[in-house]
N, C-alpha and C positions, 0 to 999 in steps of 0.2 A: 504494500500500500504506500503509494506517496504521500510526505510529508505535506500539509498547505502552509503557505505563505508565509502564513501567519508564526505556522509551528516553527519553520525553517531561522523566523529573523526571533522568536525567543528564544531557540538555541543557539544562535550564535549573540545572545546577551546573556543567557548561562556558562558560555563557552570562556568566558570569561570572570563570574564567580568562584567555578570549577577551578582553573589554573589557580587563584588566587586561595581556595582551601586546600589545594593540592602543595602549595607551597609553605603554606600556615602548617601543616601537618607534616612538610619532608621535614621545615624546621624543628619541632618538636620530636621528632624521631633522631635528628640529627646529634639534640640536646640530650636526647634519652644514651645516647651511643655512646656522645662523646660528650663526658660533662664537661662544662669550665676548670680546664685545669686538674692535678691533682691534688687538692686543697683538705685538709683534715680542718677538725672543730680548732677553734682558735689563731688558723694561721692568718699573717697580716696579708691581705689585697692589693692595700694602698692607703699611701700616708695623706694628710691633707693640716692646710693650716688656714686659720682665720686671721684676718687685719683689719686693721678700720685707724685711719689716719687722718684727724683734722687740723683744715691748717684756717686761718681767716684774713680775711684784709677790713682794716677799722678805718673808717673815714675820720679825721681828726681836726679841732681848728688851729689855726696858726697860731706855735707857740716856741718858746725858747727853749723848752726840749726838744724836739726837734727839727729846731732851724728852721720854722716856719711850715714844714713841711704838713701837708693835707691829707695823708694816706701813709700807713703802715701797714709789712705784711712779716706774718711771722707765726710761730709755734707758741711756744711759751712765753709771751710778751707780756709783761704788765700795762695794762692802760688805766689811765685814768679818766673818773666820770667827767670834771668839767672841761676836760677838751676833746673827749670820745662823741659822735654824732652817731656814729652808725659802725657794727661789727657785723658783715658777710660772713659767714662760715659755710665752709662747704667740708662733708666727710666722707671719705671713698672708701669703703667696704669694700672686700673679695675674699669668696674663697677658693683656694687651689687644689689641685691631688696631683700629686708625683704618676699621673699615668689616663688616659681620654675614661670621662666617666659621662653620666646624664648628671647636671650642677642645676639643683631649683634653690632660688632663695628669697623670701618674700620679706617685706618690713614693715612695721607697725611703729612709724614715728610720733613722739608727743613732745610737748615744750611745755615745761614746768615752772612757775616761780612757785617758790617756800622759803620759810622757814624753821625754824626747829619746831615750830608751833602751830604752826599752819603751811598747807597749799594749793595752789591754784592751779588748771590746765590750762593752757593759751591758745595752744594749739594742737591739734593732730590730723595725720593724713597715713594713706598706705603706698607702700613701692613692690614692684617684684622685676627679676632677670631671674631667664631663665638657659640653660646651652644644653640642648638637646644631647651634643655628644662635643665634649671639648675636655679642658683641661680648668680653669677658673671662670666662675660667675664672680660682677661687679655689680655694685650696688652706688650712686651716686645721691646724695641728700645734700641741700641748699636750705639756707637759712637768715635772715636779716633781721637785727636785734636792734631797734629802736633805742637807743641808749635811754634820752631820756624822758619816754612812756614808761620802759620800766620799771625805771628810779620811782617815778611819777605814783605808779601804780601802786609799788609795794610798800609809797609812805601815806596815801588814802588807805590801804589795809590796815596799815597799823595805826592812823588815825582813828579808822572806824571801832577796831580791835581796843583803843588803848593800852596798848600791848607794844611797846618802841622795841623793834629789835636792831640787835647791833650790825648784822648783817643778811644779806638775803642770796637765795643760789638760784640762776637762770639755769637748767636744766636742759639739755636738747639731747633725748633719749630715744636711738633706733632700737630698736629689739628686734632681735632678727632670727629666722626660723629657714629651715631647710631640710633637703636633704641631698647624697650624695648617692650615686649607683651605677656599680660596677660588675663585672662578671663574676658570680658568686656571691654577691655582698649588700647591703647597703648600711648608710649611715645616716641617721638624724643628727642635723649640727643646729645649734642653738646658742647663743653669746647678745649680750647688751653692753655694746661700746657707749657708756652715758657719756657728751659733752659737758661740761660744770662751767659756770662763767659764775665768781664769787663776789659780791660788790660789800665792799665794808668801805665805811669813812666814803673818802677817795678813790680807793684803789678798787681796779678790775682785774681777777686771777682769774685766769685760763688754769683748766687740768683735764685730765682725761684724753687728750689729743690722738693720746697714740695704744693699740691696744692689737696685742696678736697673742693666738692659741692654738693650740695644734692636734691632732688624735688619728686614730688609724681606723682603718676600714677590715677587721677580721672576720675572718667565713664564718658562718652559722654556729653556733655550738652544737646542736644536732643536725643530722643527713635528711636531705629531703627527698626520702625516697617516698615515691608511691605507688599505691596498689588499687586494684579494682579500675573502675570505669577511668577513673581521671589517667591511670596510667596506659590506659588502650587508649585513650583520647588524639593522640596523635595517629596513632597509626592506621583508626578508624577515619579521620580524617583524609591523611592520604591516600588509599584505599579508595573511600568513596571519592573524593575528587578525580583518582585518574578514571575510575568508572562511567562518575558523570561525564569530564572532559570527554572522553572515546565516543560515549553516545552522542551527549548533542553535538561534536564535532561531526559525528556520523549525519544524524541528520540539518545538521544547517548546508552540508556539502554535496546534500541530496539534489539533484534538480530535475525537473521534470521532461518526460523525453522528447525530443524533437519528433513532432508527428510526421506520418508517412507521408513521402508526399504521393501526390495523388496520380494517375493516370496522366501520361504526357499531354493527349487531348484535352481532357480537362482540366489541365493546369492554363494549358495557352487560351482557353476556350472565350473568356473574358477579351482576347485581345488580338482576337481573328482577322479584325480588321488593318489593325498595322502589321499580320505579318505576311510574307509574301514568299511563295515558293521556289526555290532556283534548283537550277541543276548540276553547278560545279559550287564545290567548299572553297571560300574564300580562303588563301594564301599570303599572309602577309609577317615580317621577322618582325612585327610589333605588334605582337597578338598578346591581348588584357585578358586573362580567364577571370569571369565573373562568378559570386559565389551562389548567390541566387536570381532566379527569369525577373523577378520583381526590380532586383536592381540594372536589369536588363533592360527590364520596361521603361523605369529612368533616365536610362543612360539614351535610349531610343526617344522620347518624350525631348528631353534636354536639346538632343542636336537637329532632333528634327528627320530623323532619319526611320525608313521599315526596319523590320526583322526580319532575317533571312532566314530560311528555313530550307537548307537542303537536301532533295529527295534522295542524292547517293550520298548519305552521309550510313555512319555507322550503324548499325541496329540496334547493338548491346546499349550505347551510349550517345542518342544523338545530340547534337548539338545549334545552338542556333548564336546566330550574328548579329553583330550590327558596325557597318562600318563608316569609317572617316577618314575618309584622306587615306594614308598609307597606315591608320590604325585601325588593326579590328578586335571589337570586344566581343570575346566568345563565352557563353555557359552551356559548361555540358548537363545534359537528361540523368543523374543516376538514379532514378525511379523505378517502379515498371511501366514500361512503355502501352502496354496494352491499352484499346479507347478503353473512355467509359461507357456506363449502360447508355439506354436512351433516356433514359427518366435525368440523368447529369445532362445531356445533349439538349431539353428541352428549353425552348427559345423562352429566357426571362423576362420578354416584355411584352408577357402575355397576363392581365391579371391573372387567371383561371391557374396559372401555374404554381406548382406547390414546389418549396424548399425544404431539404431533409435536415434538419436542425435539431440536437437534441438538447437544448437549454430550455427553460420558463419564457427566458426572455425573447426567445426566437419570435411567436406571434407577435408581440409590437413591432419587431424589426419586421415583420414580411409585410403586416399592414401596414408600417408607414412608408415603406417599400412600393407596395401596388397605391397606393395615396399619389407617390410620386409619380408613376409610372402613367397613374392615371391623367397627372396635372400635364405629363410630357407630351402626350398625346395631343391633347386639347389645348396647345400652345403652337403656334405659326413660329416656328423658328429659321435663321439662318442654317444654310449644311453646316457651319462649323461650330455651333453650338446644341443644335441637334446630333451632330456626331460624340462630340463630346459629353455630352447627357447620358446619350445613349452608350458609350463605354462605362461610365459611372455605374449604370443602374444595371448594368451586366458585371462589372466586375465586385460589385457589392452583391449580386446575386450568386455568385461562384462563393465567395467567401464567404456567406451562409452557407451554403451547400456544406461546401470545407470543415465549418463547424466555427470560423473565426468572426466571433457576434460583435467585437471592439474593433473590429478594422474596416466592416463591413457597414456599424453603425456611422464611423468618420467620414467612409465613402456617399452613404443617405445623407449624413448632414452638406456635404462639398454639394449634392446632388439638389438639393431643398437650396442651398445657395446657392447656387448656376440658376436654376428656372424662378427663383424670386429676382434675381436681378436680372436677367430676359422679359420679367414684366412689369418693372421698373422702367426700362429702357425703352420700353413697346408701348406703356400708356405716356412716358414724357415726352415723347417723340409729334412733332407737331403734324394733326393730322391736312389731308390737302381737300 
């Protein structure tokens, strides 16, 4: 039984789920065979270290500490509040592995003021990087510290409070969470590089700047062997996959057979009139073998030329022509030759004539067929339009016959368009 259409184009979009469980299953077979490495409980994978390093640039007013100068940049700098405007900080987090892992690391930034007695949040937001398959994720955090809002702020606190304290701590705290994985392994890594900006009196203390840790990446403590379903799980996969792949490869590749063709007579029979009988095979060193009479037909149609049809040509394989100048296009007959019955031989442009058509859709096509046939009739036409009509409605008539109901319907429609524009042209036409 042939595949339909339909079957054919969803197997070749299974043809393609297939491969890809077929591959999800080699791997896992793969991994079943050949574990990652030879690794026992507690051997180390891979080493890794964290950092987080803040540096800041303080906007300053012009002063005799430093030489007038507007901007400092630096690590551990002391500043002070009445000539500090503004402290940018920015912190670069990363973390590395001595060897290419998947690195996720996400952050949970806040900005605190307190003190020993109280505190307040100001701010928070979230960050992540992630490296699919590399060696270190980074993490970038920015910050701008209003000097004096926050002075501002934390002396209305302790206004409000009645509560004077001697100093207060601007906070800028990432906490940062991850993890790390490897062949055989993984790691949760976790660390809070806090920034501290300490304001007593005058003075602004920076601490915290600089902050690295390190741990290792060791294989499981127990084997992760398994059993039952999850461990056939792979290989049931593969399995079914090359199974499925083979079939719907099978039938997406299926295609349906080239029908027989028909009786020589009845192939030409549609096109009687252009072709014409001779007695010697044309000879020429630029001979086009054509694959089908159809494209024969065109190629004749195009230059304007009959089809020759000679009577001592081969029997087994005849052949028919059409020539041009010193080129001749030849298609040979490999059918069987035999006519057809008479009931194929019956003259198409007779209503009363019946077509052998095994579709539903055959009756509309024969009656809008004899519709046509009937309107041809009852129209005064020029011979070159009549002639033309009348191949239409005979070669639309074969190709019913044939069984071909889409090529035959094109032909009816070309045909319904010829004789409406013949009387188009016949009533615009000024009469005398």
């Amino acid at each position: 039984m042939m595949p339909s259409h339909l079957a054919r184009q969803l197997a070749a979009v299974l043809v393609v789920v297939f491969v890809l469980v077929a591959v999800w299953g080699a791997f896992g077979v793969y991994a079943e065979v050949h574990p990652p490495g030879t690794t026992s409980a507690g051997t180390t994978l891979a080493t890794y270290t964290q950092d987080s390093t803040g540096v800041f640039a303080a906007s300053l007013r012009p002063s005799y500490l430093y030489n007038n100068t507007t901007e400092v940049f630096g690590g551990n700098v002391t500043l002070f509040t009445p000539i500090t405007n503004w402290i940018n900080v920015t912190i670069v987090t990363s973390v590395a592995t001595n060897r290419s892992a998947s690195l996720s690391l996400q952050e949970t930034f806040t900005v605190r003021l307190s003190t020993p007695v109280w505190s307040k949040l100001l701010f928070s937001s979230a960050n992540a990087s992630a490296a699919p398959r590399g060696t270190m994720a980074v993490l970038v955090t920015r910050f701008q510290i209003n000097v004096s809002q926050v002075v501002a702020l934390a002396n209305a606190i302790d206004n409000q409070l009645n509560y004077p304290s001697p100093s207060f701590t601007l906070s800028l705290d990432p906490l940062f969470s991850g993890s790390l994985v490897v062949p055989g392994g993984e790691q949760s890594v976790g660390f809070e590089p806090v920034v501290n900006f300490t304001f007593a009196t005058s003075l602004i203390t920076p601490s915290g700047l600089v902050y690295s840790s390190g741990g290792s990446i060791v294989a499981p403590t127990s084997s992760s062997d398994t059993t039952g379903f999850a461990a056939a799980l792979p290989y049931l996969l593969l399995v079914g996959g090359l199974i499925g792949l083979g079939f719907c490869a099978w039938v997406a590749s299926r295609r349906e057979p080239e029908p027989p063709l028909p009786p020589l007579d009845r192939l030409i029979h549609p096109y009687e009139e252009a072709i014409a009988s001779t007695g010697t095979v044309p000879r020429s060193a630029a001979a086009v073998e054509v694959a089908a009479f159809s494209d024969l037909v065109k190629i004749a149609d195009t230059l304007g030329k009959p089809i020759l049809r000679p009577s001592g040509d081969d029997a087994t394989q005849p052949k028919l022509y059409v020539l041009d100048g010193e080129t001749v296009y030849r298609y040979t007959y490999r059918g069987a030759r035999g006519p057809g019955t008479d009931r194929d031989h019956r003259a198409l442009l007779e209503p009363s004539g019946r077509i052998r058509v095994p579709s539903p859709n055959a009756g509309r096509l024969i009656l809008q067929l004899r519709q046509e046939i009937i309107r041809l009739k009852g129209l005064s036409l020029d011979d070159r339009t009549s002639l033309e009509a009348t191949h239409l409605a005979r070669k639309a008539g074969d190709l019913l016959n044939l069984g071909y109901e889409d090529d035959a319907e094109k032909e009816i429609t070309e045909l319904a368009r010829l004789l409406s524009r013949a009387v188009e042209v016949s009533t615009s036409r000024p009469k005398n």
